[in-house]
C-alpha positions in Angstrom: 100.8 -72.8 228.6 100.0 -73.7 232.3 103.1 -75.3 234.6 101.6 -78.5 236.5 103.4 -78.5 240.5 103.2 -81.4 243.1 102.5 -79.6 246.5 102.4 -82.6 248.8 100.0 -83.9 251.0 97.2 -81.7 252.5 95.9 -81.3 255.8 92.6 -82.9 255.1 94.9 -86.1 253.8 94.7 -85.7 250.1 98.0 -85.0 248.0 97.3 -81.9 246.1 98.5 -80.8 242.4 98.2 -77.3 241.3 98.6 -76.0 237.7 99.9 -72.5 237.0 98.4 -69.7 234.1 100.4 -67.5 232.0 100.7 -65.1 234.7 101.9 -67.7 237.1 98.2 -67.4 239.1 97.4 -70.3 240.6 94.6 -71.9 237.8 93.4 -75.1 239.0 93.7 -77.2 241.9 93.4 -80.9 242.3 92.8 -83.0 245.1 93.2 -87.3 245.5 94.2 -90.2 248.2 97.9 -89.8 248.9 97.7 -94.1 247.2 96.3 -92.3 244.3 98.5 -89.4 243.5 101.0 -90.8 240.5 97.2 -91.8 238.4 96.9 -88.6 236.5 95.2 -90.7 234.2 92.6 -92.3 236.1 89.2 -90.6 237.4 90.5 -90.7 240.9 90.9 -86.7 241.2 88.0 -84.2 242.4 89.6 -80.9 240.5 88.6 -77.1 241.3 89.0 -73.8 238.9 89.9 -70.5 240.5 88.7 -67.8 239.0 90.6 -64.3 239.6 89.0 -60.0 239.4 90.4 -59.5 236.3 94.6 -59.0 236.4 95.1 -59.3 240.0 96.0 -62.1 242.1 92.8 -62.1 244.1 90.2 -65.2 244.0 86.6 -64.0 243.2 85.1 -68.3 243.0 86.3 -71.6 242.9 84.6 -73.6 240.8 84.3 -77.8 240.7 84.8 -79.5 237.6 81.6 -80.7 235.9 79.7 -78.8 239.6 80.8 -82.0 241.4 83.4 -82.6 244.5 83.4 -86.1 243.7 86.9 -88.0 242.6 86.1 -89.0 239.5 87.9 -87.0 237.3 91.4 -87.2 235.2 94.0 -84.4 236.3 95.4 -84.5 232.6 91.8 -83.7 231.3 91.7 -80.7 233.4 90.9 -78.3 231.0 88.1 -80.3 229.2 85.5 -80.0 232.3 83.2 -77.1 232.6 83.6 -75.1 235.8 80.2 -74.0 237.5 
């Protein structure tokens, strides 16, 4: 089960969410307007998958959900999106 973590405010002005794996790697990473950021609910998110070399903690891609940087996704339907 992944743990879901409110890191604060980027420095490109989004507030940022992350959500943990089993392994405690950093799994997916989600990005909205500071206004925005209690709306898990609502398609106002642009979320990216990072994908790791097998068991270690390095990143080999990050991935957009559905291939698209726009914010128009639900954080709480993270893992529903394909990653390419």
């Amino acid at each position: 089960m992944s743990a879901t973590k409110r890191i604060g405010v980027s420095t490109d002005q989004y507030a940022m969410r992350s959500s943990y794996d089993a392994s405690g790697r950093e799994e997916y990473i989600g990005e909205t307007y500071p206004a925005n950021q209690r709306q898990q609910s609502q398609p106002v998110w642009r979320i990216a998958r990072l994908y790791y070399d097998g068991a270690s903690t390095r990143v080999i891609a990050v991935l957009w959900a559905n291939g698209s940087a726009e914010f128009r996704f639900r954080w709480d339907q993270r893992t529903t999106y394909t990653y390419g």
